[in-house]
C-alpha positions as CSV (number, residue, x, y, z in Angstrom):
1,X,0.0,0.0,0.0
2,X,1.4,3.4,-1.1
3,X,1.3,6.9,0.8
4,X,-1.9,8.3,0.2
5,X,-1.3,11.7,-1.5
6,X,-3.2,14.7,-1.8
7,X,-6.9,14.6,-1.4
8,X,-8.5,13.5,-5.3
9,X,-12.0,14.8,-4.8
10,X,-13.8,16.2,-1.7
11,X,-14.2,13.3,1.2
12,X,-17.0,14.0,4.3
13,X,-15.5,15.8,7.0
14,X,-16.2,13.5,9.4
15,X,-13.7,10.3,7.6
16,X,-10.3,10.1,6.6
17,X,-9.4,8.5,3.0
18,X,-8.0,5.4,4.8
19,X,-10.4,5.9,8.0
20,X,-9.2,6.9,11.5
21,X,-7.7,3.4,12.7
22,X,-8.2,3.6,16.5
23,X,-6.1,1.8,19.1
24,X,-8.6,1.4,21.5
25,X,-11.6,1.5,19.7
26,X,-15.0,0.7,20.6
27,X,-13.9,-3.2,21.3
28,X,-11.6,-2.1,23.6
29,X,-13.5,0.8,25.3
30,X,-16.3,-1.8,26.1
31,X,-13.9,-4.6,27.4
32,X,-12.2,-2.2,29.7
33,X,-15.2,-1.4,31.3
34,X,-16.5,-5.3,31.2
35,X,-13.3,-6.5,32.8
36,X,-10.1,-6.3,30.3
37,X,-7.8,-3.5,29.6
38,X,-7.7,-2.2,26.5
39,X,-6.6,-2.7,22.5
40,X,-5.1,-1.4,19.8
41,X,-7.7,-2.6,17.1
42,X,-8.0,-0.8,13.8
43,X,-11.5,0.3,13.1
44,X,-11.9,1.6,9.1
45,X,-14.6,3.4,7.1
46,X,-14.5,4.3,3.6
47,X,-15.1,8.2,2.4
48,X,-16.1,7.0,-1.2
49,X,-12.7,6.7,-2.8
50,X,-12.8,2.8,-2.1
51,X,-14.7,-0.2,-1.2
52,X,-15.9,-0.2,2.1
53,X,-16.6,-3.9,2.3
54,X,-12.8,-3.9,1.7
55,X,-11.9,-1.2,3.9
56,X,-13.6,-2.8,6.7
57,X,-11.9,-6.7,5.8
58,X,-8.1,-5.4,6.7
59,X,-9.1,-4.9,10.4
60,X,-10.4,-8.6,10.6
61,X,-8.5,-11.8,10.1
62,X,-4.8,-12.0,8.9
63,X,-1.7,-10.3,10.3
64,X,-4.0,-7.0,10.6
65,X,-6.4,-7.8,12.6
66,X,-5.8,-6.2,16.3
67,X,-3.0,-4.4,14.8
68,X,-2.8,-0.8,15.9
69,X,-2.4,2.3,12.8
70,X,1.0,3.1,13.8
71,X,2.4,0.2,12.7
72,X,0.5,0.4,9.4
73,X,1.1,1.7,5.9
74,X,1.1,4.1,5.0
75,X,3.0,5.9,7.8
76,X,2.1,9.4,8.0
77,X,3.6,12.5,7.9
78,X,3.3,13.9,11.1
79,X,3.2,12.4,14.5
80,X,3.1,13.4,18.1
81,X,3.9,10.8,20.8
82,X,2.8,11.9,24.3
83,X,3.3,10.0,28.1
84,X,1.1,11.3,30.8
85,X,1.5,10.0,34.4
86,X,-2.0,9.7,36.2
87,X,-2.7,12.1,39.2
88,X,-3.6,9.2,41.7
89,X,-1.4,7.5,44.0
90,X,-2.9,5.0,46.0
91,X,-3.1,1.4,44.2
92,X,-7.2,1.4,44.1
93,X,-7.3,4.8,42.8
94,X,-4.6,4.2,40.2
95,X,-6.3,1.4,39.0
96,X,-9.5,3.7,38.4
97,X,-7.7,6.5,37.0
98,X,-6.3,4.3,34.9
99,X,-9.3,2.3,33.5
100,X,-11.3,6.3,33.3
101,X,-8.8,7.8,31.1
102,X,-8.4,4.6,28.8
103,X,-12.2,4.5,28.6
104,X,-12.4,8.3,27.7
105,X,-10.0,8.0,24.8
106,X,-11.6,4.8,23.4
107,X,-14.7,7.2,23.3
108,X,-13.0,10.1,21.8
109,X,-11.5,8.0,19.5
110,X,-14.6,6.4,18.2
111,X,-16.0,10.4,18.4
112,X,-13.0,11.0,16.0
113,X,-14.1,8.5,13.4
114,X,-17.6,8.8,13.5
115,X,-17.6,12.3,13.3
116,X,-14.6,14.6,13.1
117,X,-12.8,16.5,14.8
118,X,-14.6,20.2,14.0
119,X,-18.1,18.2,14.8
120,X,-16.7,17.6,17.9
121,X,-14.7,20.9,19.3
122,X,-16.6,23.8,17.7
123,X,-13.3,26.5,17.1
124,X,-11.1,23.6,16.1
125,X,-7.9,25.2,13.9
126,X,-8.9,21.9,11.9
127,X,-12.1,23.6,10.8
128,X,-12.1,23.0,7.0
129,X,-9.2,20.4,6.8
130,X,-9.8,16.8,5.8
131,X,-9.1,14.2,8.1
132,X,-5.7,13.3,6.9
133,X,-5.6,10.0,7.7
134,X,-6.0,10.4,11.5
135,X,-4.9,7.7,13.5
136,X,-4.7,7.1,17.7
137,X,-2.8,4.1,19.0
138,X,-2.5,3.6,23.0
139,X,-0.2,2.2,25.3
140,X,0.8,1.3,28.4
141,X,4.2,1.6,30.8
142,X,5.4,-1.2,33.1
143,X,5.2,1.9,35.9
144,X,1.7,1.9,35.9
145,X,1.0,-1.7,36.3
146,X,3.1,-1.6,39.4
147,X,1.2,1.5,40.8
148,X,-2.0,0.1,40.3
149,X,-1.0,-3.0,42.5
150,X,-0.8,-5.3,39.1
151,X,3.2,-6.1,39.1
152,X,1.8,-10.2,38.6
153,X,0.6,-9.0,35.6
154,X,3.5,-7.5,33.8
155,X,4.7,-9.9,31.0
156,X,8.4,-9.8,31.1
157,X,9.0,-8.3,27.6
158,X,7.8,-5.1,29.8
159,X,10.8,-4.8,31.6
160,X,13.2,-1.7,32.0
161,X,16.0,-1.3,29.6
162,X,19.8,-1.7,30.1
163,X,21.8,1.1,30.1
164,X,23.4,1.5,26.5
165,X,26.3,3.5,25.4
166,X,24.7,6.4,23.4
167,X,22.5,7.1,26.3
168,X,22.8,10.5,27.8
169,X,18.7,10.0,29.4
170,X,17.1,13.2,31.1
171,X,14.7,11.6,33.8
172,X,11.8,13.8,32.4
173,X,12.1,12.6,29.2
174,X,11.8,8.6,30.2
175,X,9.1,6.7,30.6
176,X,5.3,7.0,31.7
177,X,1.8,5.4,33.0
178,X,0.5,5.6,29.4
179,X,1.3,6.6,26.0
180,X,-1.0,8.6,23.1
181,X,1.0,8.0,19.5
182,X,-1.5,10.5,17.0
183,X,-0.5,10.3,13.4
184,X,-1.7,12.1,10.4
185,X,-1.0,13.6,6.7
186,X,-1.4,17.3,8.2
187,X,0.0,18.8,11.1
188,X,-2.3,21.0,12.3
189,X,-4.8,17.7,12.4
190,X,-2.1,16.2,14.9
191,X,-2.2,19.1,17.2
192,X,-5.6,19.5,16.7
193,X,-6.5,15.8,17.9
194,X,-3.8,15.3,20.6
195,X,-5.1,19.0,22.7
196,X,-8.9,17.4,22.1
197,X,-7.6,13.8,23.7
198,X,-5.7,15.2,26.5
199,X,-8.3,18.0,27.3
200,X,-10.6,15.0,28.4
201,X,-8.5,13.7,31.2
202,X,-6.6,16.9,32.0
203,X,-8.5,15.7,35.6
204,X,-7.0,12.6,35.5
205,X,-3.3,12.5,34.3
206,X,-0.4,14.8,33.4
207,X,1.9,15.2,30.5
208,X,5.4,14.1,31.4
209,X,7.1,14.2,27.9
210,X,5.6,14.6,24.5
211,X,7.6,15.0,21.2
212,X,6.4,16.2,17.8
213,X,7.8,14.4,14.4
214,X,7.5,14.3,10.9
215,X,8.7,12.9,7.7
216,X,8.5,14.3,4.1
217,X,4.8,14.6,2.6
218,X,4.0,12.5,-0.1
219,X,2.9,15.9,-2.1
220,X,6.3,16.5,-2.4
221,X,7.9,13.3,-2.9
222,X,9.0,12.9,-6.4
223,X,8.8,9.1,-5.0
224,X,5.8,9.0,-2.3
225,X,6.7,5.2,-1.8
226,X,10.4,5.7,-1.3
227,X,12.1,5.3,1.9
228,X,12.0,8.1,4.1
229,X,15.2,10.2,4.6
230,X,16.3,11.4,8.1
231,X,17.7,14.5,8.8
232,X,21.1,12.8,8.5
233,X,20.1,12.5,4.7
234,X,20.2,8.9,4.9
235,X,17.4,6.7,4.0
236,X,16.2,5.1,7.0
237,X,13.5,2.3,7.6
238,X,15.1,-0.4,5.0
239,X,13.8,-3.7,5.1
240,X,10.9,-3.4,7.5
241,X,9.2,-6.4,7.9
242,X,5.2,-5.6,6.3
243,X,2.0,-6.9,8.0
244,X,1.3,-9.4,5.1
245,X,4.4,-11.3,5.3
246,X,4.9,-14.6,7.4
247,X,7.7,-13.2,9.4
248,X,5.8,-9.8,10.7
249,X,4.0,-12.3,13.4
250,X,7.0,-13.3,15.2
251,X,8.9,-10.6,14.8
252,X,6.2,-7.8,15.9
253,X,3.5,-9.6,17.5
254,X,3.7,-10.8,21.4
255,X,3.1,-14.4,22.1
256,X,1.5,-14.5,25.6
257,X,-1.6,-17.6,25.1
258,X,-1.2,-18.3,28.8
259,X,-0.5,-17.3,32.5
260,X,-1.0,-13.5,34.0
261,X,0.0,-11.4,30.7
262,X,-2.7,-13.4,28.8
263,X,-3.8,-10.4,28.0
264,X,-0.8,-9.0,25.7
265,X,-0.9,-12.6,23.6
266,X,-1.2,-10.9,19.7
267,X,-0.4,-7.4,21.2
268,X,2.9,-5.4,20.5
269,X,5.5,-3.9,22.9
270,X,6.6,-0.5,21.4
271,X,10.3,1.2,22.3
272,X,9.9,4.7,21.9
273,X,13.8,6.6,22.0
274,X,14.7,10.6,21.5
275,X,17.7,10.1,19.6
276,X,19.5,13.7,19.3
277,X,21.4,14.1,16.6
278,X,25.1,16.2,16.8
279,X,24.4,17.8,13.0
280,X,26.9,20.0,13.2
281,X,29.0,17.5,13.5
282,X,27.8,15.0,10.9
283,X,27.8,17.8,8.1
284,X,31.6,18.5,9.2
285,X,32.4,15.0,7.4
286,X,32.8,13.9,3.7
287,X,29.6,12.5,2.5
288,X,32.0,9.5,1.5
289,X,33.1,9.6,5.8
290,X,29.1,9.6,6.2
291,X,28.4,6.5,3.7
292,X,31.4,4.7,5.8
293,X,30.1,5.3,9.2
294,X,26.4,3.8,8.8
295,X,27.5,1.5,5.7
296,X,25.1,2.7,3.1
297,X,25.5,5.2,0.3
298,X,24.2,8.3,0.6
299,X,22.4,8.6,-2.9
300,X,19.8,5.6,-2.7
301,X,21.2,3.4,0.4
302,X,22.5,0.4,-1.2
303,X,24.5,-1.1,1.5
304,X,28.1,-0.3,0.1
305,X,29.2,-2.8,-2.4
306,X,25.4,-3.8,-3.3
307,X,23.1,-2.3,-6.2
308,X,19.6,-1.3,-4.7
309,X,18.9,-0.1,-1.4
310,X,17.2,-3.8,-0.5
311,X,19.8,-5.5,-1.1
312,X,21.2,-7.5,1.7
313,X,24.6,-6.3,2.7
314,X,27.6,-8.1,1.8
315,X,29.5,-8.6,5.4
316,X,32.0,-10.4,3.9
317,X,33.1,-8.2,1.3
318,X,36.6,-6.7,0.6
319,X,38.3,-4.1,-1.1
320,X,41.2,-4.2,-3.5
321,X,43.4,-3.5,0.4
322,X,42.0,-6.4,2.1
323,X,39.9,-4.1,3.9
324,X,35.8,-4.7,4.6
325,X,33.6,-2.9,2.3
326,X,31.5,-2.4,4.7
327,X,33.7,-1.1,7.6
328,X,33.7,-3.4,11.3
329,X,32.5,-0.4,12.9
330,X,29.6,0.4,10.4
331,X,26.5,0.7,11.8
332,X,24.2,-1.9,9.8
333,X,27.1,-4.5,10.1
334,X,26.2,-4.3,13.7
335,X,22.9,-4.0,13.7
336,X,22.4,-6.8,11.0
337,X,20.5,-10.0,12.2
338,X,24.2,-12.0,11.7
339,X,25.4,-9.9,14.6
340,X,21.9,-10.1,16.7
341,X,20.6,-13.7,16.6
342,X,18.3,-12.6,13.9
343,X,16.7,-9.6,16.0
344,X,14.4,-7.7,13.5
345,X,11.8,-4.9,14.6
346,X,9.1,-2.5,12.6
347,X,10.9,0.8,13.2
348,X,9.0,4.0,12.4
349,X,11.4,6.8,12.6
350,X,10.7,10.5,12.1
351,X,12.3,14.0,12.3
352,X,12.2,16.4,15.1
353,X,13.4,19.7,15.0
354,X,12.6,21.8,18.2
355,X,15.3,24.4,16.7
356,X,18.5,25.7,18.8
357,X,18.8,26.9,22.0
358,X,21.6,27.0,24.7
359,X,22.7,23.7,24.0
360,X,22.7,23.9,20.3
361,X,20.5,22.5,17.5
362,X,17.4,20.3,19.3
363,X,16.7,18.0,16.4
364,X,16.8,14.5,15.6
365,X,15.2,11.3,15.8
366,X,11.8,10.4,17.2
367,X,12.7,6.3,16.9
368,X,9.5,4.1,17.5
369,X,10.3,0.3,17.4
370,X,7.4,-2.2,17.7
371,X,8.5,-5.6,18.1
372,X,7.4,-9.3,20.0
373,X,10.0,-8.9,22.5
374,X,12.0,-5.6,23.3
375,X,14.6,-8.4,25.1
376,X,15.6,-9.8,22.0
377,X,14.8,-6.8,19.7
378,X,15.8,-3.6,20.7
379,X,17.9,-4.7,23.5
380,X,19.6,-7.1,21.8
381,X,20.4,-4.9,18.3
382,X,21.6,-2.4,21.4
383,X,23.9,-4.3,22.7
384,X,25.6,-5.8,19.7
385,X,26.0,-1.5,18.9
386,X,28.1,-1.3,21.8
387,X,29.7,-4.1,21.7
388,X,31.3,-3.2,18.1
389,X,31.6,0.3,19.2
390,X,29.5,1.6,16.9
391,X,30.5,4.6,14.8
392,X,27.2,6.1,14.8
393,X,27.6,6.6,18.4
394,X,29.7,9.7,18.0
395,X,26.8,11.9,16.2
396,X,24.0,10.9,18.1
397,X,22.8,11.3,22.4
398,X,19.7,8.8,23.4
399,X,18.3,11.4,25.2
400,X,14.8,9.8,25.9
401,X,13.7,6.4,26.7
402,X,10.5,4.5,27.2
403,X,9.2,1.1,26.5
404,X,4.9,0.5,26.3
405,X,2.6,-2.7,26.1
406,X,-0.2,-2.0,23.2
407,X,-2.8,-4.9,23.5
408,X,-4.6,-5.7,20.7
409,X,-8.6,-5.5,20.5
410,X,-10.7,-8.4,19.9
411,X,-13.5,-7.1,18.0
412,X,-15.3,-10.8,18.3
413,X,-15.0,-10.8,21.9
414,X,-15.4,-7.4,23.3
415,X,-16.5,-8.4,26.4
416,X,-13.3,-10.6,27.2
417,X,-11.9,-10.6,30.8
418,X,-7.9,-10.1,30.3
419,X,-7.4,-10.4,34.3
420,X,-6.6,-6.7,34.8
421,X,-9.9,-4.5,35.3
C-alpha cells in the first residue's frame, strides 16, 4: 500500500481516505469497562474513494487484525507521541484512574471516526481540513501496572532497559503510565487531535514528555513510496518487515496464550527513544566519511558494495586492500540479524526539530520500534551496537527512553476478561 497523497475529490469531513484506525476503539472501550484492559484494534470506514466492504476486511483476520495504525502503511507525515503520568497514587485509585482515562480516549477515539474532529470541538484550527488519515494508538508503561498493585501481571517483555552506550537519558524525558502516539497527513490535524484527547483527562493525568515528528509529505515526494530520509540524509526504515508477510508475526507480534499477561498474547511492545542528533557535527564529514560510518550510500542506500537499497549487505566483502567494504565499525554490520541472533523490529522513525537553544541545534530522531520482545529486539540490536563500538555513536545522544505494552482489540470478543480490570 502506497502513501496516500493529496486529497483527489472532496471526502465528508467527518472520515479520513484510509479511516481513523483507533487503538482502542470501541472493542476495547467496552472490554475495559467489562473486565479487560484495553486494545489497539484498527476500526476503518471508507469516504467514497474505495470499497468499504474492503476497507472494513483489513481490520479482521490476517496479520492485521488487532493491529494498531501506527504500525500500518502508509505511515504518516506527522506524528506526536505523548506520556502522561495519572494524578492518583494509592493502588485502588490508580487502577481507576487508569481504566477512566483509557475508557475516555476509546470514546473520543470512536467520536473522532464517526464524526470529526470540527463536529466535535466547535473552534477547532482543523475547521475545514480533511481528516488526513488520522490515527490514535494507545499504550501502556510497566510503571503503571506496578502503581496500580498489578506487578503479577507485567509480561516480562515489559521490563526496564539496560543502560546503553549512546544514552545521555534526562529523567523527564523517560518513561510513563501511558502513552497517546497521534498520526496524520497534516499537522495542524495532529495538534488539533492530541489537545482534544488530552483535554478530556486533564482531571486525571499529566503530560510528562511529548515529542512532535514528521517525515516528508507525499505531495512533495518525487517518489511518495520511497524510503524516508532522516535529517542525517540517509534513508532510514530499509527492510521493514510488512503486516502481510509470514515473518511480521514473530517478529512484531507478542506471544502471551497463557498465565497473567494473557492479556498482551497478539499485542505489541513498542520502544519509543529521542535520539538527538550532533548535526553540526555530521555535516563536518565527507559525505564519503558519512556512507562509511552507517555503511550505506548516501544517494539511494544500497548497502556499500550492493546495487539497490534492498539489497542484503555483503559482510564479507573486501576491497582491493584487504579491507571490509563495509567497515567493522559500520552501523548496519552491527545491527544486521548475523550480529543479533536474527533480532528484526518495525521501526518508524521521524524527524524532530525543536530548533537551537543554549545547548545547540534540538533536532533529531523520534525512533518508535514495535517488536514481539523488546529483550531480544531492541535490547539485543543495542547491545551488539556497543559491543562493536558503533560509529554512529559519536553523532547521536539517546536522550529519551521509554518502553509500552499495546494490547490488541478483539472485535469478536469485546467483552473478554484479560485479568486486569
Amino acid at each position: 500500500m502506497s502513501r496516500s497523497g493529496p486529497a483527489q475529490g472532496r471526502a465528508p469531513e467527518g472520515v479520513s481516505r484510509r479511516g481513523l484506525l483507533a487503538g482502542l476503539g470501541a472493542a476495547g472501550a467496552t472490554g475495559l469497562a467489562g473486565g479487560g484492559l484495553l486494545g489497539a484494534g484498527a476500526v476503518r470506514s471508507s469516504s467514497g474513494a474505495g470499497d468499504p466492504a474492503r476497507d472494513l476486511s483489513l481490520s479482521r483476520g490476517g496479520p492485521r487484525q488487532g493491529l494498531p495504525p501506527a504500525v500500518l502503511t502508509p505511515t504518516p507525515a506527522h506524528v506526536h507521541v505523548v506520556a502522561v503520568d495519572l494524578n492518583a497514587e494509592e493502588p485502588a485509585q490508580v487502577s481507576e484512574q487508569a481504566r477512566l482515562v483509557l475508557e475516555r480516549w476509546s470514546a473520543q477515539a470512536r467520536e473522532l471516526h464517526g464524526h470529526g474532529l470540527p463536529e466535535l470541538a466547535p473552534g477547532t484550527p482543523a475547521r475545514g481540513l480533511h481528516p488526513a488519515s488520522l490515527g490514535v494508538t494507545l499504550g501502556l508503561g510497566a510503571g503503571l501496572l506496578e502503581r496500580a498493585g498489578l506487578a503479577d501481571r507485567r509480561p516480562d517483555p515489559l521490563a526496564d532497559l539496560p543502560g546503553f552506550e549512546a544514552d545521555r537519558l534526562e529523567p523527564g524525558l523517560c518513561g510513563g503510565d501511558l502513552m497517546l502516539h497521534v498520526g496524520a497527513e497534516d499537522p495542524l490535524v495532529v495538534s488539533a487531535a492530541v489537545e482534544h484527547l488530552l483535554g478530556g483527562v486533564r482531571e486525571h493525568a499529566t503530560v510528562r514528555w511529548s515529542l512532535p515528528g514528521f517525515q516528508r509529505a507525499a505531495a512533495t515526494a518525487v517518489d511518495p513510496s520511497a524510503t524516508p530520509r532522516n535529517l542525517m540524509g540517509q534513508i532510514d526504515g530499509t527492510v521493514n518487515p510488512d503486516p502481510g508477510e509470514a515473518r511480521f508475526a514473530p517478529q512484531v507480534l507478542a506471544a502471551h496464550p497463557g498465565g497473567g499477561a494473557s492479556w498482551m498474547d497478539g499485542g505489541t511492545y513498542v520502544v519509543v527513544r529521542r535520539i538527538r542528533m550532533l548535526l553540526d557535527d555530521w555535516s563536518a564529514l565527507e559525505p564519503r566519511a558519512r556512507e562509511r560510518v552507517v555503511g550505506r550510500r548516501l544517494s539511494d542506500g544500497a548497502p556499500l558494495g550492493g546495487a539497490r537499497e534492498d539489497d542484503l549487505p555483503d559482510l564479507a566483502a573486501r576491497d582491493a586492500d584487504g579491507e571490509p567494504v563495509i567497515p567493522a565499525d559500520a552501523h548496519i554490520r552491527l545491527a544486521s540479524p548475523e550480529r543479533t541472533l536474527g533480532a528484526r523490529m518495525l521501526r518508524r522513525g521521524f524527524n524532530y526539530d525543536l530548533g537551537w537553544g543554549s545547548d545547540g541545534r534540538e533536532a533529531g530522531l523520534l525512533f518508535t520500534a514495535w517488536q514481539a520482545d523488546p529483550r531480544t529486539g531492541f535490547t539485543a540490536v543495542q547491545r551488539e551496537l556497543d559491543r562493536g563500538g558503533d560509529a554512529l555513536n559519536a553523532y547521536v545522544r539517546h536522550e529519551g527512553s521509554a518502553v509500552f505494552a499495546v494490547p490488541p482489540v478483539r472485535e469478536d470478543e469485546p467483552h473478554v476478561a484479560y485479568g486486569l480490570w
